[in-house]
ROSE-304009 format. One record per atom (N, C-alpha, C): x, y, z; residue in three letters. Coordinates in steps of 0.05 Angstrom, whole numbers, padded with zeros to 5 digits, always signed. Example, Ala and Ser with C-alpha at 12.3 -4.5 7.8 and 13.67 -1.06 7.14 Angstrom:
<rs>
+00264-00114+00156ALA;+00246-00090+00156ALA;+00264-00066+00156ALA;+00257-00045+00142SER;+00273-00021+00143SER;+00258+00001+00157SER;
</rs>
This chain:
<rs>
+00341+02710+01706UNK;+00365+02721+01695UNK;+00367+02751+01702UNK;+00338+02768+01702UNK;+00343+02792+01708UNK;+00348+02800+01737UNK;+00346+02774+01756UNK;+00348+02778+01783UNK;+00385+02775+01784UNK;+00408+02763+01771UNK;+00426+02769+01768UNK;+00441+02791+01758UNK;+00422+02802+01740UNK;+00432+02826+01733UNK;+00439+02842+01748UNK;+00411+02843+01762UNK;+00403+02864+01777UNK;+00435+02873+01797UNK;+00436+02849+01807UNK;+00450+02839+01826UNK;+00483+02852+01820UNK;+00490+02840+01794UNK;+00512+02848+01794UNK;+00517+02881+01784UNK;+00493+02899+01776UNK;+00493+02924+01778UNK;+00492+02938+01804UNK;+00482+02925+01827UNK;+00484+02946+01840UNK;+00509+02938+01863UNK;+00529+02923+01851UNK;+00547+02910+01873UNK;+00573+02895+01851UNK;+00567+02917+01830UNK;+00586+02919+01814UNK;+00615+02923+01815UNK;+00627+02939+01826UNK;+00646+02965+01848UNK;+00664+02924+01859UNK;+00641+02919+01872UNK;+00651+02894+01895UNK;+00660+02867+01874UNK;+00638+02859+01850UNK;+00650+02843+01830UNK;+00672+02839+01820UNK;+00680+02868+01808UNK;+00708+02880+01796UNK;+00728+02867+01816UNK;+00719+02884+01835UNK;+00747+02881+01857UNK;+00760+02850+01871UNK;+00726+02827+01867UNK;+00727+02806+01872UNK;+00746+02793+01856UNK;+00745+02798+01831UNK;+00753+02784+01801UNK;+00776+02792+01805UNK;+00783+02818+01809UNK;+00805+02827+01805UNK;+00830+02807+01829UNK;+00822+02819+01842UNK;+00838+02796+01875UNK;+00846+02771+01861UNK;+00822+02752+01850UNK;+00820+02726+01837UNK;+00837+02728+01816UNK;+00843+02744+01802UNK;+00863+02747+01779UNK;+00886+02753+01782UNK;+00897+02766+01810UNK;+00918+02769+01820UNK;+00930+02748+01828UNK;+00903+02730+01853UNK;+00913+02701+01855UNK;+00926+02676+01855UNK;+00919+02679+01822UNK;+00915+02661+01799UNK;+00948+02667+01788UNK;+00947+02692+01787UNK;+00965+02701+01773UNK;+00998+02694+01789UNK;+01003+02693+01815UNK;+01022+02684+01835UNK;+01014+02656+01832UNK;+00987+02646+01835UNK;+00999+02622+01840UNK;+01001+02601+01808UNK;+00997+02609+01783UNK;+01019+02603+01760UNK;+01044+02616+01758UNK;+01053+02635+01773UNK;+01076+02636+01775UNK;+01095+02619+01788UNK;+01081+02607+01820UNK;+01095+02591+01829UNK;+01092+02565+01806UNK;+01078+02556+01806UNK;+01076+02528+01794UNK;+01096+02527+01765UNK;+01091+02551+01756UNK;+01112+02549+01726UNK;+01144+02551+01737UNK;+01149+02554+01761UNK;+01171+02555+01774UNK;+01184+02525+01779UNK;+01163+02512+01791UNK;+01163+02493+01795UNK;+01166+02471+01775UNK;+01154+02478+01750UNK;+01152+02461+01736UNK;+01187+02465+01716UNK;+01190+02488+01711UNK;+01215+02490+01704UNK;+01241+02477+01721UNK;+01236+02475+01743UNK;+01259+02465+01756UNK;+01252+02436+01758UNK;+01224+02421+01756UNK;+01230+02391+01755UNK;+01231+02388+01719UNK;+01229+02406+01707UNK;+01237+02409+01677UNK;+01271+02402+01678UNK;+01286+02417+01693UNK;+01319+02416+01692UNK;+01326+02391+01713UNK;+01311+02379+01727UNK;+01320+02356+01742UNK;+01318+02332+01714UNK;+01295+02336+01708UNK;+01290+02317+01685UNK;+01309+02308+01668UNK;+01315+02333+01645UNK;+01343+02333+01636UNK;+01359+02331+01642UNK;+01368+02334+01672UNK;+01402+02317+01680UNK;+01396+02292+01677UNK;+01373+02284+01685UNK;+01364+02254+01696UNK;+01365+02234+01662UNK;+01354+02249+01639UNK;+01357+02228+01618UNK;+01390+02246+01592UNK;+01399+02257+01605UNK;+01420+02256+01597UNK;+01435+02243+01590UNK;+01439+02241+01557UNK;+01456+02224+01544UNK;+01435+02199+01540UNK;+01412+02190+01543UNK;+01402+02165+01540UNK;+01391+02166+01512UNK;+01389+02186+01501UNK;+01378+02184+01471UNK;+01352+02166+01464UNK;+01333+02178+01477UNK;+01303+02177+01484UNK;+01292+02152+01501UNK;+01306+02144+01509UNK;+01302+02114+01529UNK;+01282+02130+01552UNK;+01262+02108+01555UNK;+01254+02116+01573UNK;+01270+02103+01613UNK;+01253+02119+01634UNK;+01262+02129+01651UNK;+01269+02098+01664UNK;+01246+02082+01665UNK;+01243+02059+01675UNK;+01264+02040+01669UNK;+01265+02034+01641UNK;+01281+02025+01633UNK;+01313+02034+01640UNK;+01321+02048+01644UNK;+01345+02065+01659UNK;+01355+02062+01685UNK;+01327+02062+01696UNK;+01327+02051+01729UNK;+01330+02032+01728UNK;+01319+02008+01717UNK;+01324+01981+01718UNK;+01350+01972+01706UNK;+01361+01987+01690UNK;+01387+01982+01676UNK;+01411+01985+01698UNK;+01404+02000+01717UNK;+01419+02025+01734UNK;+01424+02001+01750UNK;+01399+01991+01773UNK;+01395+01975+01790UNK;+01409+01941+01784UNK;+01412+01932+01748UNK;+01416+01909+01754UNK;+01451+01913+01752UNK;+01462+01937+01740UNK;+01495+01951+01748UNK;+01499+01947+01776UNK;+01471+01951+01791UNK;+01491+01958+01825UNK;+01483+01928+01840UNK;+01469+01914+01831UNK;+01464+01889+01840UNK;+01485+01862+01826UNK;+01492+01885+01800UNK;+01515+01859+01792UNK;+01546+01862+01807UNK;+01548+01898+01817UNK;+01573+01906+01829UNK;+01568+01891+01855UNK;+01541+01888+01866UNK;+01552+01880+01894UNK;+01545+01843+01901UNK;+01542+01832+01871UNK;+01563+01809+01878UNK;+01582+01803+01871UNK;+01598+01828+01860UNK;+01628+01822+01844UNK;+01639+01825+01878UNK;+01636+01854+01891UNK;+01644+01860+01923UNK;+01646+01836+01936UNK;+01625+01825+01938UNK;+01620+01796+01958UNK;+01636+01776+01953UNK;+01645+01774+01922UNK;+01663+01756+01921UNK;+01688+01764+01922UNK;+01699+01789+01920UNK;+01722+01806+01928UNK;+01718+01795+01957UNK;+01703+01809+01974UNK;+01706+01808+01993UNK;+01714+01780+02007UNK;+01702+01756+01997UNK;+01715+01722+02007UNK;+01738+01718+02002UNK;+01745+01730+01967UNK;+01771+01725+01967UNK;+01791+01736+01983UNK;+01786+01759+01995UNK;+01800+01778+02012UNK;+01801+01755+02036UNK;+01783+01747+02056UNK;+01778+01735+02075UNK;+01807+01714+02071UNK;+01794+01697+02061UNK;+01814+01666+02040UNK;+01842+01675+02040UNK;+01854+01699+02031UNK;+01885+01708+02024UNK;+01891+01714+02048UNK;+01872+01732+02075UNK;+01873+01734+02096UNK;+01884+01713+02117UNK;+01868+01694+02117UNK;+01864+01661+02126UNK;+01891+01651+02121UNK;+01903+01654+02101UNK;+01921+01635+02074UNK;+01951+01654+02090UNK;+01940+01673+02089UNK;+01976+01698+02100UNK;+01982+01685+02126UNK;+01957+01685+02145UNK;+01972+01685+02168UNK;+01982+01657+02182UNK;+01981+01639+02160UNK;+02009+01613+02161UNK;+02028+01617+02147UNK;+02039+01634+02130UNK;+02055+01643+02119UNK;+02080+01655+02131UNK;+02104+01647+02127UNK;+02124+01665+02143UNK;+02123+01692+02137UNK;+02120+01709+02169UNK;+02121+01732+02168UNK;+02141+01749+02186UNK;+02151+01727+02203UNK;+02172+01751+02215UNK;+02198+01727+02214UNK;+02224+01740+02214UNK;+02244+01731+02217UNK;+02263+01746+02229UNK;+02276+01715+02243UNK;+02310+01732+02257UNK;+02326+01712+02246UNK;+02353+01732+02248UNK;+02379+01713+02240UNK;+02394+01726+02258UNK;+02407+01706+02263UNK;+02435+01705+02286UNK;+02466+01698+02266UNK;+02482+01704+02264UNK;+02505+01697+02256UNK;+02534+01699+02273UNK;+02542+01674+02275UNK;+02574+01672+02299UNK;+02581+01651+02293UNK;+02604+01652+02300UNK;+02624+01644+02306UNK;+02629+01618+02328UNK;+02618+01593+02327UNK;+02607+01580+02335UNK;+02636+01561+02360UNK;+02662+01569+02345UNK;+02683+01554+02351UNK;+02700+01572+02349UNK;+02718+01579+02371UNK;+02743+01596+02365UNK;+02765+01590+02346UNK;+02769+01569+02338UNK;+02791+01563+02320UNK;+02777+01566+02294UNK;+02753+01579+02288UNK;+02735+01589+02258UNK;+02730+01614+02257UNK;+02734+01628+02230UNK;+02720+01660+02243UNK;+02696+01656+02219UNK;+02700+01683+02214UNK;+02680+01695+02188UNK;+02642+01690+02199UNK;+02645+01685+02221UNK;+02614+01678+02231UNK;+02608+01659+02213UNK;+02614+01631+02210UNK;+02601+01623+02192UNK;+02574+01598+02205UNK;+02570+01602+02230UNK;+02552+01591+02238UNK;+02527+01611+02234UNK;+02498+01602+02238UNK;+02472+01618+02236UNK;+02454+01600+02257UNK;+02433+01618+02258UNK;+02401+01612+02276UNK;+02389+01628+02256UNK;+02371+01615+02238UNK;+02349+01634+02231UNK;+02326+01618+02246UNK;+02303+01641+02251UNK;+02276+01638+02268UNK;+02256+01650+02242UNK;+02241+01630+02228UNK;+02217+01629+02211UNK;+02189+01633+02223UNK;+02183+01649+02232UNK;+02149+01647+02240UNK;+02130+01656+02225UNK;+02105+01652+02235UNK;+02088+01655+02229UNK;+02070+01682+02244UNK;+02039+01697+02234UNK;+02025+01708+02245UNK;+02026+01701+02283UNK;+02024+01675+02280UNK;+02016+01674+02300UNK;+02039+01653+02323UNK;+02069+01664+02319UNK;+02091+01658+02326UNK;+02092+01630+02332UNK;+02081+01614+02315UNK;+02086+01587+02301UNK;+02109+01584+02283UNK;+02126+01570+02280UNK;+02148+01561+02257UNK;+02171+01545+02270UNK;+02196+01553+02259UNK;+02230+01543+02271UNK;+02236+01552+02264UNK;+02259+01536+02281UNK;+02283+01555+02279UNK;+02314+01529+02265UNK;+02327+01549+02243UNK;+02336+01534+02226UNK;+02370+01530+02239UNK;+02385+01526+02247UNK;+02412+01524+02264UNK;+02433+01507+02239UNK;+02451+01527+02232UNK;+02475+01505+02226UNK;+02494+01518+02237UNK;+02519+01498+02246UNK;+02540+01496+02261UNK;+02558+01484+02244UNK;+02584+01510+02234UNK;+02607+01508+02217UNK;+02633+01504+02236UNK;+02638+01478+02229UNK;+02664+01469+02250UNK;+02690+01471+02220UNK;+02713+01467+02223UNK;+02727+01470+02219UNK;+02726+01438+02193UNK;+02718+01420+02205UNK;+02718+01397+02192UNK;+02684+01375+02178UNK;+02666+01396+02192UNK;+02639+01389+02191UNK;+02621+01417+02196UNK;+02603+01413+02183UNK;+02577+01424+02186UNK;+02551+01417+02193UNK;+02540+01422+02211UNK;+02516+01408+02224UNK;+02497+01424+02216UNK;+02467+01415+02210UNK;+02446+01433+02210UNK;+02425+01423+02221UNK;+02408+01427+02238UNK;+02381+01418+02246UNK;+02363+01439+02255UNK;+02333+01435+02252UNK;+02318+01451+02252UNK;+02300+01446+02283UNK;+02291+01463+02307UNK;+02267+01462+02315UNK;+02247+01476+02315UNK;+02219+01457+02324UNK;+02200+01475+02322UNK;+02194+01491+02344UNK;+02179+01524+02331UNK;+02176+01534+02355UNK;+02143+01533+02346UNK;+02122+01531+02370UNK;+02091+01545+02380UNK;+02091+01553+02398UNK;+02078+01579+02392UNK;+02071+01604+02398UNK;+02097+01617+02416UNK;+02117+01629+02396UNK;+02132+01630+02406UNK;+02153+01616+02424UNK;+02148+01591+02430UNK;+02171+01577+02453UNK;+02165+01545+02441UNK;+02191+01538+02445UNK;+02208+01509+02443UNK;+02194+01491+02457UNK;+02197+01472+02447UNK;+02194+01448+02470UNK;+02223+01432+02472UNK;+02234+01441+02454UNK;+02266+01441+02456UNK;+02284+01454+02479UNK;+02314+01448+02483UNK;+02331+01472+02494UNK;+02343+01482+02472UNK;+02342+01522+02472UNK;+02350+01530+02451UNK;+02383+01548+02467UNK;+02395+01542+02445UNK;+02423+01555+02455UNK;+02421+01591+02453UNK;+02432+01601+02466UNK;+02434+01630+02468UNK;+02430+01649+02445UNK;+02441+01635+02420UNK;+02444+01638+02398UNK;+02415+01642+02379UNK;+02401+01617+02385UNK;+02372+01605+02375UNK;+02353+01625+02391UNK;+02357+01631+02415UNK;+02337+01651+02439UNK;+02341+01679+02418UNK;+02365+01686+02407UNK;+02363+01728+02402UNK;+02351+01722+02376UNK;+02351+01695+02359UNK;+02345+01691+02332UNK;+02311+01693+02341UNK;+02307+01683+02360UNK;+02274+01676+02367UNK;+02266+01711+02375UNK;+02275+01719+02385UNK;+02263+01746+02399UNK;+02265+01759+02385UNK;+02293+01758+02361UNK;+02291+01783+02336UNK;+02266+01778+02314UNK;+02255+01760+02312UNK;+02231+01746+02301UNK;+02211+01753+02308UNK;+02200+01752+02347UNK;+02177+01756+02346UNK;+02182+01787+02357UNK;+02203+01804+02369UNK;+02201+01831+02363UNK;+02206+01844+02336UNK;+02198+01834+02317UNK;+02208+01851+02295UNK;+02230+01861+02289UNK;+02256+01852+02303UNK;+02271+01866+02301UNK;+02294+01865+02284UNK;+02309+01877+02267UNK;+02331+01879+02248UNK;+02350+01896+02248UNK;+02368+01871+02256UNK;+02394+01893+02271UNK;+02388+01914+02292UNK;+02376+01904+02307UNK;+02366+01926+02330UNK;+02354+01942+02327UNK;+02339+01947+02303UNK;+02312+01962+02299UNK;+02295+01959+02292UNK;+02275+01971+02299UNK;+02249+01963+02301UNK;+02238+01969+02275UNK;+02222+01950+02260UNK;+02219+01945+02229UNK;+02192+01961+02225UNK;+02188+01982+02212UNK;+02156+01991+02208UNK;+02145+01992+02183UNK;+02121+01978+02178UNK;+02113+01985+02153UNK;+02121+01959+02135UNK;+02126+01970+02103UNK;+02137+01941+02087UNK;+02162+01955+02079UNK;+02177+01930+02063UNK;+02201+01940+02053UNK;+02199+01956+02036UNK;+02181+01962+02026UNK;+02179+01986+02001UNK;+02181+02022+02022UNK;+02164+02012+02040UNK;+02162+02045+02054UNK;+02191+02049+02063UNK;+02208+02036+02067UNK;+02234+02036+02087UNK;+02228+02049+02112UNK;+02202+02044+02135UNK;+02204+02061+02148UNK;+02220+02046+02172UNK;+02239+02060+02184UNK;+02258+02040+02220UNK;+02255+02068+02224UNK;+02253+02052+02256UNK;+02264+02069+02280UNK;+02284+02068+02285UNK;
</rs>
């Protein structure tokens, strides 16, 4: 024991200064760490915010079976989306109408061609013919766009205003709510 004494008396000066360094050390590096610990201190508290002492786990798993139940509500959104998709494009979506005058001794245009299609310029075309003493009406079919029929001049601008979009000579954009024409 007296050989430590010894020791630290005559190399005393160097002890101090050792300790001292070490206490400076020490002293930065609980500073960092209490830095550290304060800020995963304030992550903490955002993190159980509002849970009124629940633990963390339980939270996560609560969290996880929310986003696992949202994404098979999505998935089934998403089929049904597909299905209404599928289901629209047999649905009539574009139309033309033609209106004339089918016979000079009739006015008021009371003859028509309407053209009913589809997505995929599938449908007919609906024709009645207002005579003076009779009215005729018959329908043909059109795929993909064209007859297997002969269509009268009438039935052709009803077909082309159909599959150009067109109404009254303009070009239709958008839905009827936006009103947007060119």
């Amino acid at each position: 024991m007296q050989l430590v004494l010894d020791f630290i008396d005559a190399y005393s000066s160097f002890v101090i200064a050792a300790s001292l360094v070490m206490n400076l050390l020490l002293i930065i590096l609980l500073s960092i760490n209490y830095g550290m610990t304060s800020s995963l201190k304030d992550k903490y508290k955002k993190l159980v915010k509002g849970t009124n002492g629940k633990n963390i786990e339980g939270l996560l798993m609560e969290h996880m079976d929310k986003v696992e139940d949202i994404n098979k509500e999505f998935d089934k959104i998403n089929n049904r989306i597909n299905l209404l998709d599928n289901r629209i494009s047999f649905c009539v979506q574009k139309i033309g109408i033609i209106r004339y005058s089918a016979f000079n001794d009739t006015g008021s245009d009371l003859s028509f061609s309407i053209t009913l299609l589809d997505e995929n310029n599938d449908g007919l075309i609906l024709t009645g013919i207002h005579g003076r003493s009779e009215t005729i009406s018959y329908a043909k079919p059109i795929k993909d766009g064209k007859s297997n029929y002969s269509l009268s001049v009438e039935e052709l601008q009803s077909l082309e205003r159909a599959k150009g979009k067109l109404v009254d000579g303009r070009d239709m954009k958008g839905s009827r709510r936006s009103k947007e024409v060119s």
